[in-house]
C-alpha positions in Angstrom: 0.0 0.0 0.0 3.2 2.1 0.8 4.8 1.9 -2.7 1.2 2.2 -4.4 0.6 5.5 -2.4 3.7 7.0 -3.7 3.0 6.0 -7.1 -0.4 7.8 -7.1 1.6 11.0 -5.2 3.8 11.0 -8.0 1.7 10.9 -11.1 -0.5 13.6 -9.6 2.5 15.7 -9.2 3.2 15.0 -13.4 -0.4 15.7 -14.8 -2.8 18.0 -14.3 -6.5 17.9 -13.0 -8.6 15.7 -12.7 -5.4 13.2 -13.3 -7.8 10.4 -13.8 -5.2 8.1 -12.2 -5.8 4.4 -12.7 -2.6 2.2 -12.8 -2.1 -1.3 -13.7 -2.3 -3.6 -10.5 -2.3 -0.6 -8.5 -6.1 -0.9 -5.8 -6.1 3.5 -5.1 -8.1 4.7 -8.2 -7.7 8.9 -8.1 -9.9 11.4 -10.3 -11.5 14.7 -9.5 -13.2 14.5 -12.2 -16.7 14.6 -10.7 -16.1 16.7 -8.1 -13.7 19.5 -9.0 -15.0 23.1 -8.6 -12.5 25.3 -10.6 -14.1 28.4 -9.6 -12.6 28.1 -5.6 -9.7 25.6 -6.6 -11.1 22.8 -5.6 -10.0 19.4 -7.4 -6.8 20.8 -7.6 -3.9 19.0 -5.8 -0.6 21.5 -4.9 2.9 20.2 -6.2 6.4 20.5 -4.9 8.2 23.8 -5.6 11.3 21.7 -6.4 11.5 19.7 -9.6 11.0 16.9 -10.4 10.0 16.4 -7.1 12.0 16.2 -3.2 13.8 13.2 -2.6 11.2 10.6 -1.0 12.7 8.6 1.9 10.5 5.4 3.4 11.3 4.0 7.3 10.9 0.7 7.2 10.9 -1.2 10.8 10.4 -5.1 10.2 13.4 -7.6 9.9 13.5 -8.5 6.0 10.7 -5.7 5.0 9.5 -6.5 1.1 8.8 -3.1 1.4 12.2 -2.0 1.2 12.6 -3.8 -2.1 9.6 -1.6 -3.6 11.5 1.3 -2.7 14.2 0.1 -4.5 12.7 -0.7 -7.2 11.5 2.9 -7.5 13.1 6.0 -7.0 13.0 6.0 -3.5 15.0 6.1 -0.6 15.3 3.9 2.9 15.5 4.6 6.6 15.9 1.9 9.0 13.8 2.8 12.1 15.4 3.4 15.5 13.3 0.5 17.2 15.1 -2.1 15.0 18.1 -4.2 16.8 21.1 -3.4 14.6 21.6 -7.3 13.7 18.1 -7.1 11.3 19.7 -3.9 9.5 21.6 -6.0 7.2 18.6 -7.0 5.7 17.2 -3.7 5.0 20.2 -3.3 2.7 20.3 -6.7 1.4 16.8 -6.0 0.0 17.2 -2.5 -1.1 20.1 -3.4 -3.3 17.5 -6.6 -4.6 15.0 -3.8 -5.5 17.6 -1.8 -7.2 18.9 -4.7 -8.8 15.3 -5.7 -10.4 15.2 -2.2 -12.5 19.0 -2.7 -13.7 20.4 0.0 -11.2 23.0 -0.5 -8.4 21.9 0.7 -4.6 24.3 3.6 -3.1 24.9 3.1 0.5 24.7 7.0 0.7 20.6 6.6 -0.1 20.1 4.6 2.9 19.4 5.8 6.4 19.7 4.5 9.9 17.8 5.8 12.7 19.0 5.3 16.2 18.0 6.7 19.4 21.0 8.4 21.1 21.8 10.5 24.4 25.2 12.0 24.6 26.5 13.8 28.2 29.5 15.3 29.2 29.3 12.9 32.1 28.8 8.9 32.0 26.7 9.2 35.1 24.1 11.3 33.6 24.0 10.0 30.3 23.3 6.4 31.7 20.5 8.1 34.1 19.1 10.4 31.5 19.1 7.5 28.7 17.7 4.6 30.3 17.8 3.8 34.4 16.0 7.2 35.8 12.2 6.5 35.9 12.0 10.0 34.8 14.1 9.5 31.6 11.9 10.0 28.3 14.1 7.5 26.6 12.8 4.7 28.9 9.3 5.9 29.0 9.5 6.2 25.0 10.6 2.1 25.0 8.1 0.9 27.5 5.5 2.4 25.6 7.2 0.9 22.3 7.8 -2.6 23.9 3.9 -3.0 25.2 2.3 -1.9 21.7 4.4 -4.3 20.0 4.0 -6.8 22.5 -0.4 -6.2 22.0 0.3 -6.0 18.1 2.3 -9.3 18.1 5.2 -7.1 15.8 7.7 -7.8 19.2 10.0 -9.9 16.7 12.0 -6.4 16.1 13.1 -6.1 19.6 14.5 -9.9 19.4 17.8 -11.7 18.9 15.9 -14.1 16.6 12.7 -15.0 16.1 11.6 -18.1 17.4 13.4 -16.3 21.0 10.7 -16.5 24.1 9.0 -13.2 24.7 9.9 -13.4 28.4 13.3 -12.5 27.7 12.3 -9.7 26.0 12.3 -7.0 29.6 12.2 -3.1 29.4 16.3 -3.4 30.4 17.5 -5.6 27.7 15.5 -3.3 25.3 17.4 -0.5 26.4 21.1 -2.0 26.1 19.9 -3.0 22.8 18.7 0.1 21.8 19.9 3.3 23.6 23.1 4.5 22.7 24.2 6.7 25.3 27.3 7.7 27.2 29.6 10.5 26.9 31.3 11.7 23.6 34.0 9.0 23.0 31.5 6.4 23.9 28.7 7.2 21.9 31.5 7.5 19.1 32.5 4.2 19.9 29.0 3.0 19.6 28.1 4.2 16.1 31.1 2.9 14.9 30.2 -0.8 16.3 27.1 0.0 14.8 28.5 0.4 11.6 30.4 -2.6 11.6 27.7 -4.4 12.6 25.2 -3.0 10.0 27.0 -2.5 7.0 28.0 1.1 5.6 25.1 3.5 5.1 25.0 6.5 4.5 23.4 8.9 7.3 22.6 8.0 11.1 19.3 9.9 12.1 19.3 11.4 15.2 15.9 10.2 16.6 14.5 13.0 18.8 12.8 12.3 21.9 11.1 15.0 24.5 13.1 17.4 26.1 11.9 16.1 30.1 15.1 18.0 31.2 15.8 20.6 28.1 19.3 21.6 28.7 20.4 18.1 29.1 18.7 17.5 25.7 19.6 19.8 24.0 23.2 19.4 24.9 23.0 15.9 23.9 22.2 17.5 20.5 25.0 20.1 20.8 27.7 17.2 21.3 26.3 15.0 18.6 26.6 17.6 15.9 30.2 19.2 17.5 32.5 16.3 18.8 30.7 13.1 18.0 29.6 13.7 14.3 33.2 15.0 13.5 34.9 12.0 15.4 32.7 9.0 13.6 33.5 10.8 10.3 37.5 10.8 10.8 37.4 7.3 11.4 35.6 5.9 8.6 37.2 8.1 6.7 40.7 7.0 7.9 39.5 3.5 8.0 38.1 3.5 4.0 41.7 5.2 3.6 43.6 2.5 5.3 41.3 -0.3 3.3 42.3 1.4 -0.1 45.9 1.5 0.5 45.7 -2.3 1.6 44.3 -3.3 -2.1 47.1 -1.3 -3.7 
């Protein structure tokens, strides 16, 4: 429904009124046909200032997502949600690049994203507080509320180490490690960069916001993220894709 949603987006934004949009295999039939009013503007859908159109970027939050290859296979781009344990992002990309592959193109890392929910301190105490032990910490109240809708939904599998894995072992503190990154700035550098390794290369980490229960604490976090830790993970892959292509020559 995603991908056919997007598909009727984009041929309105191509045509003019009343579009008349009926696509092969596609179930959202779009006219104005009958009801357009020209007179006050009505039947008329507004388009994007910038052409062709803004980039369009899809989160996708289950383990091995068939969504992700639709997105793919059209001109879109990915973002791996922030409630996802990083050992299912793998499959995000592997489908991505199978969706890209379909239409004869070949994926860039640099289209897909990864959101992850992150607290950064100048001191460990706070930051492990703030981002997940406090009861007071939005972080923690964010993934309780996450962990019980999943749990009532029955889509809990993206908080496990595997799926057949017995819900009791899925506790509010184990989603948390899994989760959280947090700590002060060489920590949380240290984090991405095990992320990384662990998810493949992509191409932007997404800051996922959360509320501000103490606002100079949060918005410190976002101060060191942007300053020191940004800067920091940048170096390093950069030295390390340095040190990789000196190795092959």
């Amino acid at each position: 429904m995603f991908a056919e949603a997007i598909d009727v987006i984009l041929a309105i934004w191509d045509r003019e009124p009343p579009y008349d949009i009926d696509s092969p295999n596609n179930r959202s039939k779009v006219t104005t046909r009958q009801t357009s009013v020209p007179s006050i503007g009505r039947g008329v859908m507004m388009t994007p200032y910038q052409k062709p159109y803004p980039e369009i970027v899809g989160t996708v939050v289950a383990p091995h997502s068939k969504g992700v290859i639709a997105m793919g296979a059209r001109k879109f781009h990915t973002m791996s949600a922030n409630v996802l344990l990083a050992q299912w992002l793998p499959s995000h990309w592997a489908n991505y690049k199978q969706g890209k592959e379909s239409v004869g193109q070949t994926a860039e890392a640099s289209h897909w994203r990864v959101a992850r929910t992150i607290f950064v301190s100048d001191r460990d105490d706070i930051a492990l507080s703030y981002g997940k032990t406090d009861g007071q910490s939005p972080y923690r109240y964010y993934y309780r509320q996450m962990l019980t809708k999943m749990m009532l939904s029955k889509r809990h599998v993206i908080f496990k180490k595997h799926e057949n894995e017995d819900d009791s072992l899925l506790t509010l503190e184990r989603v948390l490690n899994d989760l959280v990154i947090c700590g002060t700035v060489n920590q949380v550098v240290d984090q991405i960069l095990a992320l990384r390794e662990e998810a493949g290369d992509f191409g932007e980490i997404v800051y996922a916001g959360m509320d501000l229960v103490d606002p100079k604490l949060g918005r410190r976090s976002m101060e060191l993220m942007a300053h020191e830790v940004m800067p920091r993970v940048n170096a390093a892959i950069q030295s390390q894709k340095q040190f990789q292509k000196e190795e092959v020559i």
